[in-house]
N, CA, C, O and CB atoms as a CASP TS submission, in Angstrom:
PFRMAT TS
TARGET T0000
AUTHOR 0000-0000-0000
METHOD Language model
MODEL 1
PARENT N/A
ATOM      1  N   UNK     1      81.673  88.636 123.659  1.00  0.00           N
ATOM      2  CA  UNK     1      82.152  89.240 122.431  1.00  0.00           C
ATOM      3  C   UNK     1      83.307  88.399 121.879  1.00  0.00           C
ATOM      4  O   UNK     1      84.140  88.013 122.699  1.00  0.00           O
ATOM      5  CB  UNK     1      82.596  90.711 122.672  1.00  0.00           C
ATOM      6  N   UNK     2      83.480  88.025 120.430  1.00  0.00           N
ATOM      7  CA  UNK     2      84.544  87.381 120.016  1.00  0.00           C
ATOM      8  C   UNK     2      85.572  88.454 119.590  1.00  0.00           C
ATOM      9  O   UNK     2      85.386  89.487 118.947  1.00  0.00           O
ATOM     10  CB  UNK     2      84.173  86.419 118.961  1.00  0.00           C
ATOM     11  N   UNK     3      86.515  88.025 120.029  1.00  0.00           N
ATOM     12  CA  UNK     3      87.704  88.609 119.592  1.00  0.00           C
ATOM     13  C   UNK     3      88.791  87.953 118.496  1.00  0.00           C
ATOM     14  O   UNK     3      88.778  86.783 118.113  1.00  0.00           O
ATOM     15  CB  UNK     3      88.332  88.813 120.761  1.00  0.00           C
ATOM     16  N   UNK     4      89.622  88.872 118.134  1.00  0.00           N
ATOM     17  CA  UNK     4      90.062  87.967 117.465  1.00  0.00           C
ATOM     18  C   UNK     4      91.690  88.096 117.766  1.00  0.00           C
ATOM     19  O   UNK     4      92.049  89.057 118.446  1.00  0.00           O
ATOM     20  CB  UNK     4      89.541  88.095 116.031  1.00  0.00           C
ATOM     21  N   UNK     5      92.831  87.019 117.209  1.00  0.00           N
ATOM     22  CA  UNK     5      94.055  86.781 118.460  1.00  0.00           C
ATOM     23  C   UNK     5      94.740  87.941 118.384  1.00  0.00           C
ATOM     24  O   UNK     5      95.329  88.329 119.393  1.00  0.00           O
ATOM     25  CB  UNK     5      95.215  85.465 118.290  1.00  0.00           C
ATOM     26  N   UNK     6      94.785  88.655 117.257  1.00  0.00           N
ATOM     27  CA  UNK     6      95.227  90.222 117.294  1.00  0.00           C
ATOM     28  C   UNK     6      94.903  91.307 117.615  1.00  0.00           C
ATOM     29  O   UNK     6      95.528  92.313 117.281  1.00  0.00           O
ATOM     30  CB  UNK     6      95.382  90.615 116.567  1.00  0.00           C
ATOM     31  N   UNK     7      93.703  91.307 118.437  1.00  0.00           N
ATOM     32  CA  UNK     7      93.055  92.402 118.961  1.00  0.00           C
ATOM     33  C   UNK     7      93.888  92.823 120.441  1.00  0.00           C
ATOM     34  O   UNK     7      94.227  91.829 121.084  1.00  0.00           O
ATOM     35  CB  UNK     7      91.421  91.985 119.147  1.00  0.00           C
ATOM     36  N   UNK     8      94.149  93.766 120.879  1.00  0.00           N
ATOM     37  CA  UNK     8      94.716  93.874 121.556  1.00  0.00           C
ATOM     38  C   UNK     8      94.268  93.637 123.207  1.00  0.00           C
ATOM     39  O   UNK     8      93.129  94.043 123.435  1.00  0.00           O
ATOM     40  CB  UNK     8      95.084  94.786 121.097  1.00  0.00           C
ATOM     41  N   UNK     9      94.779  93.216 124.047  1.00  0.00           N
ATOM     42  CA  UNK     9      94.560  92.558 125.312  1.00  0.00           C
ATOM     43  C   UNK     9      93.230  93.586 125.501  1.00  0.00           C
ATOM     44  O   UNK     9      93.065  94.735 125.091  1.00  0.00           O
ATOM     45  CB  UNK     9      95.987  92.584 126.570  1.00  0.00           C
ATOM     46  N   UNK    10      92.500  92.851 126.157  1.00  0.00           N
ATOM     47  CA  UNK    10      91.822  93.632 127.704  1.00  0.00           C
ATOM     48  C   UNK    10      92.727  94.196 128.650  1.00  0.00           C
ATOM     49  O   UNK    10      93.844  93.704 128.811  1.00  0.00           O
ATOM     50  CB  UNK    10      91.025  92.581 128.706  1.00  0.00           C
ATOM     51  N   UNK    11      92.285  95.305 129.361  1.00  0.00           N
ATOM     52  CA  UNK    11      93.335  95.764 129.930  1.00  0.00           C
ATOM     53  C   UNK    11      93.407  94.792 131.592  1.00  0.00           C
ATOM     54  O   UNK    11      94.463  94.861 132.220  1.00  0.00           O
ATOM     55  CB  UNK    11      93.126  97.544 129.968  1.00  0.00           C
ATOM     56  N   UNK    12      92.283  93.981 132.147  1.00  0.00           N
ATOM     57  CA  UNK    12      91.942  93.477 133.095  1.00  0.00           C
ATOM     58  C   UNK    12      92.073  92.211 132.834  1.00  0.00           C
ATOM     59  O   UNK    12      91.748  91.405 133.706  1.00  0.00           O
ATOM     60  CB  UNK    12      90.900  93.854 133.484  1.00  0.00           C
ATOM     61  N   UNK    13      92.684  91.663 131.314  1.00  0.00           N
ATOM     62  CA  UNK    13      92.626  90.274 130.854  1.00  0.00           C
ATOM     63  C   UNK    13      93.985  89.969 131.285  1.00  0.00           C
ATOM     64  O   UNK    13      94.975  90.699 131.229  1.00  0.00           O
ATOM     65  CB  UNK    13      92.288  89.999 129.250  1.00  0.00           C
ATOM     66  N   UNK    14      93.854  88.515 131.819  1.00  0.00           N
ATOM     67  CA  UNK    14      95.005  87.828 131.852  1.00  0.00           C
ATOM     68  C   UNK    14      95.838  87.167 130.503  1.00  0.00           C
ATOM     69  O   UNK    14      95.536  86.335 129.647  1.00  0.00           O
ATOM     70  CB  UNK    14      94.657  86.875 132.710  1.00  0.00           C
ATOM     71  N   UNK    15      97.035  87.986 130.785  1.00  0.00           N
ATOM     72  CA  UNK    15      97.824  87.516 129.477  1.00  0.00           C
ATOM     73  C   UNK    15      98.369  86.392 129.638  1.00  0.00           C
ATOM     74  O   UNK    15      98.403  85.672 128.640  1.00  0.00           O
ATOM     75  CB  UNK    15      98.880  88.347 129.015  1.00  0.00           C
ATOM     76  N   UNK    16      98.935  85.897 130.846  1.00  0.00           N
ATOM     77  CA  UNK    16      99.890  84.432 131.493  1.00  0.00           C
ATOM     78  C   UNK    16      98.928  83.500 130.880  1.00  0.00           C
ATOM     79  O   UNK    16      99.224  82.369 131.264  1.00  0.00           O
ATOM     80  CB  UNK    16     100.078  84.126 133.530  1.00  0.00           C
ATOM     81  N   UNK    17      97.877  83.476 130.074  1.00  0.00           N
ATOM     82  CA  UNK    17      96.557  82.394 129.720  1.00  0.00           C
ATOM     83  C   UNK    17      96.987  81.690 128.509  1.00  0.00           C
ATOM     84  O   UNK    17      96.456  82.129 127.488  1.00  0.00           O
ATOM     85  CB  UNK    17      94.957  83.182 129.362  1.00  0.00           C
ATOM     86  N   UNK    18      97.814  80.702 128.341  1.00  0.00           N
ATOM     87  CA  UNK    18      98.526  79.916 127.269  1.00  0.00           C
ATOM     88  C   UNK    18      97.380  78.946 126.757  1.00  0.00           C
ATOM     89  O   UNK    18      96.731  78.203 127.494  1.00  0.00           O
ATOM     90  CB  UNK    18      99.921  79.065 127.866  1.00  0.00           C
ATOM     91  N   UNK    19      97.196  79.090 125.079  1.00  0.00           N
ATOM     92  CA  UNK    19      95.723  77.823 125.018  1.00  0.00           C
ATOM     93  C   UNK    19      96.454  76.384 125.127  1.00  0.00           C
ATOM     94  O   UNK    19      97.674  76.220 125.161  1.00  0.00           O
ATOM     95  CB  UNK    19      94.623  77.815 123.151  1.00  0.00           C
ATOM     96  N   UNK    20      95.777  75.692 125.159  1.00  0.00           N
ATOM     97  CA  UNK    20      95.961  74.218 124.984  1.00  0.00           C
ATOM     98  C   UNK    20      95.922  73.645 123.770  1.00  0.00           C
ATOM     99  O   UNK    20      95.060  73.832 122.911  1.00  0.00           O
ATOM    100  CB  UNK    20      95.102  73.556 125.635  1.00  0.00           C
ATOM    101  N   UNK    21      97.108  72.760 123.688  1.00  0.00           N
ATOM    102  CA  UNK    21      97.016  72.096 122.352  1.00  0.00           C
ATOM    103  C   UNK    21      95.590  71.848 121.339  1.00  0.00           C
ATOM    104  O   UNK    21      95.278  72.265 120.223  1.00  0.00           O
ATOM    105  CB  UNK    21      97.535  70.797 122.680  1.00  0.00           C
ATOM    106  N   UNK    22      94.794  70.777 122.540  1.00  0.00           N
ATOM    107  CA  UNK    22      93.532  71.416 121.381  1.00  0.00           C
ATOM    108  C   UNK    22      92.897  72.185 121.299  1.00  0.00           C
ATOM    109  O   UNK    22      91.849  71.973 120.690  1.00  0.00           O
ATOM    110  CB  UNK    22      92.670  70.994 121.096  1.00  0.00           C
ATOM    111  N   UNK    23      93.148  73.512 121.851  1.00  0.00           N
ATOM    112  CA  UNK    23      92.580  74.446 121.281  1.00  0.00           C
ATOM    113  C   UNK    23      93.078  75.293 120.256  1.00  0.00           C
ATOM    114  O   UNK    23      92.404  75.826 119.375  1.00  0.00           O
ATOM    115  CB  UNK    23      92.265  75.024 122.064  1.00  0.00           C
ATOM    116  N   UNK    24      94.710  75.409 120.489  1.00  0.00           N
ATOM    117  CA  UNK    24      95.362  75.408 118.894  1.00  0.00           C
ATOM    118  C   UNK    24      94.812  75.131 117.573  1.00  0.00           C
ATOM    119  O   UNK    24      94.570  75.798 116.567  1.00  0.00           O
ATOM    120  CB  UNK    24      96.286  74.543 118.809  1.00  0.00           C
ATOM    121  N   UNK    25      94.647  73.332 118.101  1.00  0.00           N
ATOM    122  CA  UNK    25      94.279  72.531 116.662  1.00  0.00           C
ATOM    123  C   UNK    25      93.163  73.054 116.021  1.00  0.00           C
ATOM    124  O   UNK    25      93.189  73.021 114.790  1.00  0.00           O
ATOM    125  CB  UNK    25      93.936  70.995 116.825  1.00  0.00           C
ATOM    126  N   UNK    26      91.969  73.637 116.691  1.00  0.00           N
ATOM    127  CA  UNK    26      90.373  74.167 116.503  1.00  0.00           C
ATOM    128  C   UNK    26      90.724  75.445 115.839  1.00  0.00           C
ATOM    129  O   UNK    26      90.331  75.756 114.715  1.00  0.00           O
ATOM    130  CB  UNK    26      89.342  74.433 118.051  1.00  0.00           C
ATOM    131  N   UNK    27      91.730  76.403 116.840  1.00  0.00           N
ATOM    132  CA  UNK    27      91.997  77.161 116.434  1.00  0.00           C
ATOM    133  C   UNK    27      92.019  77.882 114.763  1.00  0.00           C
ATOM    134  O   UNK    27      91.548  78.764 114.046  1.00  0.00           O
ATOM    135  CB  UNK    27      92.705  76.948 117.004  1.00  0.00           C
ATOM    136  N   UNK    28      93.269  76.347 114.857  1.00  0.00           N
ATOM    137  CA  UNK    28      93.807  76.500 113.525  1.00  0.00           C
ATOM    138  C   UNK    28      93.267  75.840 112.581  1.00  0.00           C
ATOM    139  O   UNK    28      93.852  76.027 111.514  1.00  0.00           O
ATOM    140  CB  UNK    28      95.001  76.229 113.438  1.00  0.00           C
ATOM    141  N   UNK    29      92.018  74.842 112.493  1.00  0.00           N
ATOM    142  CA  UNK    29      91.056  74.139 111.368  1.00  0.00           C
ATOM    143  C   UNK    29      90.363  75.545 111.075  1.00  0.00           C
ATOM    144  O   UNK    29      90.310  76.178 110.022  1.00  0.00           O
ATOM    145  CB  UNK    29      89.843  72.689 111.960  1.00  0.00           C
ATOM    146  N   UNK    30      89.782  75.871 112.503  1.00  0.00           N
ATOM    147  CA  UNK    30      88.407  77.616 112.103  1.00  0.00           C
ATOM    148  C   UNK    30      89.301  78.204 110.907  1.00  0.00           C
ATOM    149  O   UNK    30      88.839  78.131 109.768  1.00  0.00           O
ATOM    150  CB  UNK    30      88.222  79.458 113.904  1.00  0.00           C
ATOM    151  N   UNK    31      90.612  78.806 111.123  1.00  0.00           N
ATOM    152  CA  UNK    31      91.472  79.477 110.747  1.00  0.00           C
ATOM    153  C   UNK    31      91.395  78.711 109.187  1.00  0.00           C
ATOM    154  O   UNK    31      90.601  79.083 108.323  1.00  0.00           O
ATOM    155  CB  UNK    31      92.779  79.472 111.731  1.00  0.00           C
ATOM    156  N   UNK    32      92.169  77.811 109.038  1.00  0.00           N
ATOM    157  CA  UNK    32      91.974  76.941 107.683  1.00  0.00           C
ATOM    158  C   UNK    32      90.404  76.386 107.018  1.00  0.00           C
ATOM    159  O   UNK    32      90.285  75.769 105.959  1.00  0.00           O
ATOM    160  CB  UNK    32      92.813  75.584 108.006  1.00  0.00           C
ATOM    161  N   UNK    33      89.592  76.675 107.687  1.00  0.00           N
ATOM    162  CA  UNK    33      88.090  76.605 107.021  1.00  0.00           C
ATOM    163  C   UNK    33      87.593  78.396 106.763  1.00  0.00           C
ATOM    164  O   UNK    33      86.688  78.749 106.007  1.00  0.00           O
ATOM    165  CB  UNK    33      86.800  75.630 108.370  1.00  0.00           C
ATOM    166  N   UNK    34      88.239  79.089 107.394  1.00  0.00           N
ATOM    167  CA  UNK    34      87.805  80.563 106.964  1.00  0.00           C
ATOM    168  C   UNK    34      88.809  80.978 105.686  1.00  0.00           C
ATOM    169  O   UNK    34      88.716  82.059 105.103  1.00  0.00           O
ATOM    170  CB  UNK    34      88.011  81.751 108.378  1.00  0.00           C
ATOM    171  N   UNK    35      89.732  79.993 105.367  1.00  0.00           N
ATOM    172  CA  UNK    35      90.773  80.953 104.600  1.00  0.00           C
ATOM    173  C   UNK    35      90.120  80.064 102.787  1.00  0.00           C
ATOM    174  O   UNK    35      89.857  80.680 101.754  1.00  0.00           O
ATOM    175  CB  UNK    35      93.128  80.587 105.319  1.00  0.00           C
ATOM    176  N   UNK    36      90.022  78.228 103.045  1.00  0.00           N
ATOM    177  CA  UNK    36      88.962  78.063 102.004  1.00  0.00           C
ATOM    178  C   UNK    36      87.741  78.329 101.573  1.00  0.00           C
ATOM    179  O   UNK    36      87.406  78.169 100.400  1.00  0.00           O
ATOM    180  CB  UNK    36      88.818  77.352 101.926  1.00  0.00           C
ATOM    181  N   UNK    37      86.634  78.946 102.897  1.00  0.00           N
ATOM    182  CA  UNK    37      86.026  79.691 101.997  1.00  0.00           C
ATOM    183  C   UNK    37      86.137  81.092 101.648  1.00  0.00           C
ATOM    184  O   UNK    37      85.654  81.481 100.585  1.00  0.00           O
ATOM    185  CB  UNK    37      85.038  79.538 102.218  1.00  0.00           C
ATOM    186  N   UNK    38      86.688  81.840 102.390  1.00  0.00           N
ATOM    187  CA  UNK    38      87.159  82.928 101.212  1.00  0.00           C
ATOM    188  C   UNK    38      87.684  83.160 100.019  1.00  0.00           C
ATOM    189  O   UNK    38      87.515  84.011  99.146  1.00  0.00           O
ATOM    190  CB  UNK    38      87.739  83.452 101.456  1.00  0.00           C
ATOM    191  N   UNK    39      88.630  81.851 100.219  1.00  0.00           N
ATOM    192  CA  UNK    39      88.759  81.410  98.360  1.00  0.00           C
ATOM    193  C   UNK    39      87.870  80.859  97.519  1.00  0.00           C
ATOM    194  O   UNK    39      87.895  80.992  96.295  1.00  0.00           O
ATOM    195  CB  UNK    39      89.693  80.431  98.028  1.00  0.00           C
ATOM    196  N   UNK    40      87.392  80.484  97.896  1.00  0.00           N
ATOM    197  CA  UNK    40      85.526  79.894  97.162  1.00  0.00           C
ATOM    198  C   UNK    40      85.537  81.003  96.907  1.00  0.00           C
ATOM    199  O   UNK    40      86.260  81.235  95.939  1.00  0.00           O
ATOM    200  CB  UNK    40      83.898  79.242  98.084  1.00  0.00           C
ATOM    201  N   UNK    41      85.039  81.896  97.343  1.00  0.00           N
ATOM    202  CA  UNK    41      84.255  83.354  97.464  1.00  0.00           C
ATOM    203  C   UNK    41      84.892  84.358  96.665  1.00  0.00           C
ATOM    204  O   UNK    41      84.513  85.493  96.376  1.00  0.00           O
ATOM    205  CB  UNK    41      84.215  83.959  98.964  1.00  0.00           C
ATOM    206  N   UNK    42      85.785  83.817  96.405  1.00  0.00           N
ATOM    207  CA  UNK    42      86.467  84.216  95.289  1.00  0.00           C
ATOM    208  C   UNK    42      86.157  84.291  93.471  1.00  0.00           C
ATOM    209  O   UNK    42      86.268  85.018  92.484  1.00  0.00           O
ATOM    210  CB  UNK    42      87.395  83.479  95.536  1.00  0.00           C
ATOM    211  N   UNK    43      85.753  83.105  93.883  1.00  0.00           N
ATOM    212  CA  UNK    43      85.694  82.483  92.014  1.00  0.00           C
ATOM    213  C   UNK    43      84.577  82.917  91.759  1.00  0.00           C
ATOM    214  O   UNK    43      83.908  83.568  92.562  1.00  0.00           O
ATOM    215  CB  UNK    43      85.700  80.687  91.511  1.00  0.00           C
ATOM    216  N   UNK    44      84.089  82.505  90.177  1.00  0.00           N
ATOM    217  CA  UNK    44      85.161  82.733  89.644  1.00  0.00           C
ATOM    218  C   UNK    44      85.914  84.335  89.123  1.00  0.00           C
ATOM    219  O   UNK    44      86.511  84.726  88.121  1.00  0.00           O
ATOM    220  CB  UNK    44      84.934  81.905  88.722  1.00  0.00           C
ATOM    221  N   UNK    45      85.590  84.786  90.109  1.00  0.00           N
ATOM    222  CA  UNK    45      86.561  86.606  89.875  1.00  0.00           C
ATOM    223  C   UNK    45      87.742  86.558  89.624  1.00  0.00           C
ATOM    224  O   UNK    45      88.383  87.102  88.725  1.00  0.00           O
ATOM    225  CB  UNK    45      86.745  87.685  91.156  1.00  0.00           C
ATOM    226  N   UNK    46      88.078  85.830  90.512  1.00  0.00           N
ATOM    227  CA  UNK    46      89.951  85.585  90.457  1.00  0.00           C
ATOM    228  C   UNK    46      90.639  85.022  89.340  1.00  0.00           C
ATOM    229  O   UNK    46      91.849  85.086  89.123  1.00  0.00           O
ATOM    230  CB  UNK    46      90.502  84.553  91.547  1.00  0.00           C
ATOM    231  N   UNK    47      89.420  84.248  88.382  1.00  0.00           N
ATOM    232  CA  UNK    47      89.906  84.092  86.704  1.00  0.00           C
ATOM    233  C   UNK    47      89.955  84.578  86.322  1.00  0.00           C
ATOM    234  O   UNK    47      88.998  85.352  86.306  1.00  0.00           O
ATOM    235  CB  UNK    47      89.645  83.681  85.816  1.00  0.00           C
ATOM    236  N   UNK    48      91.440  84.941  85.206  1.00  0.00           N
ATOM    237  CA  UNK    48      91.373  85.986  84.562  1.00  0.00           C
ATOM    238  C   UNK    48      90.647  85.543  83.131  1.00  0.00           C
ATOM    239  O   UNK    48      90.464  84.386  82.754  1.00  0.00           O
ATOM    240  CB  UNK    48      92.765  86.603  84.511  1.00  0.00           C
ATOM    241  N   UNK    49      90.211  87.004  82.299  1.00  0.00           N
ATOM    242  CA  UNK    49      89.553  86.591  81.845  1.00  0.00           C
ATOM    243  C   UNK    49      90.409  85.973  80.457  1.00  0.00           C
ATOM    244  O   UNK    49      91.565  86.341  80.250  1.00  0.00           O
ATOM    245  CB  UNK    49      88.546  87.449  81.895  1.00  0.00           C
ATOM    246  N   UNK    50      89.843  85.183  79.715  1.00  0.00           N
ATOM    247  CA  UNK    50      90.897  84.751  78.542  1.00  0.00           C
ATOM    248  C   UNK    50      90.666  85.511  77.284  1.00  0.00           C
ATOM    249  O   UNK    50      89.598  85.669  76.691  1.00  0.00           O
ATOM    250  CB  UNK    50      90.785  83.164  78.147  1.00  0.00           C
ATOM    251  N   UNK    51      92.157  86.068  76.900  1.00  0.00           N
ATOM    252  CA  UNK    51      92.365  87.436  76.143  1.00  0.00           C
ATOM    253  C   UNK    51      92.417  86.797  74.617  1.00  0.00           C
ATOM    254  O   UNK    51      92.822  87.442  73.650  1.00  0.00           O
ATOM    255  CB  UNK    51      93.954  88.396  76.656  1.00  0.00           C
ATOM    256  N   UNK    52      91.811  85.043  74.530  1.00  0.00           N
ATOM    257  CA  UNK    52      91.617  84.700  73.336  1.00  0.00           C
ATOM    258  C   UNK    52      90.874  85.262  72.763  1.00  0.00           C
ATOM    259  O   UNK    52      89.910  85.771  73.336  1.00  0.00           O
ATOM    260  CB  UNK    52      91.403  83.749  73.178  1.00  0.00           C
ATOM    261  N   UNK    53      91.141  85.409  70.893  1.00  0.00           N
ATOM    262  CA  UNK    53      90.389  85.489  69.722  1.00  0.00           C
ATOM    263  C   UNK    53      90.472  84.930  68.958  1.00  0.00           C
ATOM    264  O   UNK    53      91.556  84.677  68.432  1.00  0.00           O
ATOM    265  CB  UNK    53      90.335  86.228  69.229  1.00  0.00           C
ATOM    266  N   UNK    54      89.219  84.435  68.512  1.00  0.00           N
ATOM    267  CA  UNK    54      89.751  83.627  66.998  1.00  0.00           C
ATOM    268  C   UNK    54      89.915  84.166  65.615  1.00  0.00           C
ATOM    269  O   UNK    54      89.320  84.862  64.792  1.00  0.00           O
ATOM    270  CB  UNK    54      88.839  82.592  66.643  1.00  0.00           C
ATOM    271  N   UNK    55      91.132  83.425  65.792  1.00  0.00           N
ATOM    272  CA  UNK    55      91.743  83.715  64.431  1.00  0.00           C
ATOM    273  C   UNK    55      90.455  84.146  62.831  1.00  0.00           C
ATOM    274  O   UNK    55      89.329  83.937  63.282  1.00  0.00           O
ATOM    275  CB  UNK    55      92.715  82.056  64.153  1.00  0.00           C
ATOM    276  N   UNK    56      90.369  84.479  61.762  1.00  0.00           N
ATOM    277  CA  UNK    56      89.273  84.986  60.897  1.00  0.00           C
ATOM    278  C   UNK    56      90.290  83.677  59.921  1.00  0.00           C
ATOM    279  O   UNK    56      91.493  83.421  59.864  1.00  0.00           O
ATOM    280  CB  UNK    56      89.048  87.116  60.397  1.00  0.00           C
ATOM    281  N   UNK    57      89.018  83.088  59.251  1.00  0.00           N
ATOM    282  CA  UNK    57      89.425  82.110  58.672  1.00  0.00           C
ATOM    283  C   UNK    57      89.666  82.221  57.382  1.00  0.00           C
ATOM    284  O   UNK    57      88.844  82.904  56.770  1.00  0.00           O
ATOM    285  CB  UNK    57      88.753  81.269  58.877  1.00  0.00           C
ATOM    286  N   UNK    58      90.896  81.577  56.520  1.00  0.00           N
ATOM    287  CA  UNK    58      91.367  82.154  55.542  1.00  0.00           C
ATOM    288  C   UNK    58      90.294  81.764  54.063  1.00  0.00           C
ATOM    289  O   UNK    58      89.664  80.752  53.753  1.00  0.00           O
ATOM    290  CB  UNK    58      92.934  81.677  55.532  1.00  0.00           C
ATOM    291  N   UNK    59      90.418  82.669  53.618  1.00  0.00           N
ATOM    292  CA  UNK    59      89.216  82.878  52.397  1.00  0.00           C
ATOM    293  C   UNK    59      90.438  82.688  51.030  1.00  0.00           C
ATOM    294  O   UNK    59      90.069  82.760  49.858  1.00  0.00           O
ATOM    295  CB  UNK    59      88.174  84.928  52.458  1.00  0.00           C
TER
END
């Protein structure tokens, strides 16, 4: 089962279990590849929409 780093311990899990640098680094790319595409996944919603009108042209 994946967990995720805020889930709270197993109660039988060893906490003294420090990761290793590269697993940090993986860690933290997964972490920085899940946070760009959720911003993908975003658009374009997150534009607002543009509250332009055009002007009526003078007669």
């Amino acid at each position: 089962m994946n967990r995720d780093r805020k889930d709270p311990p197993d109660p039988g899990e060893d906490r003294d279990c420090a990761e290793t640098p590269q697993e940090r680094r993986e860690r933290k790319r997964h972490e920085s590849d899940n946070h760009d595409e959720a911003l993908e996944e975003t658009f374009p919603a997150s534009d607002p929409v543009s509250p332009f009108v055009p002007a009526k042209t003078p007669e």
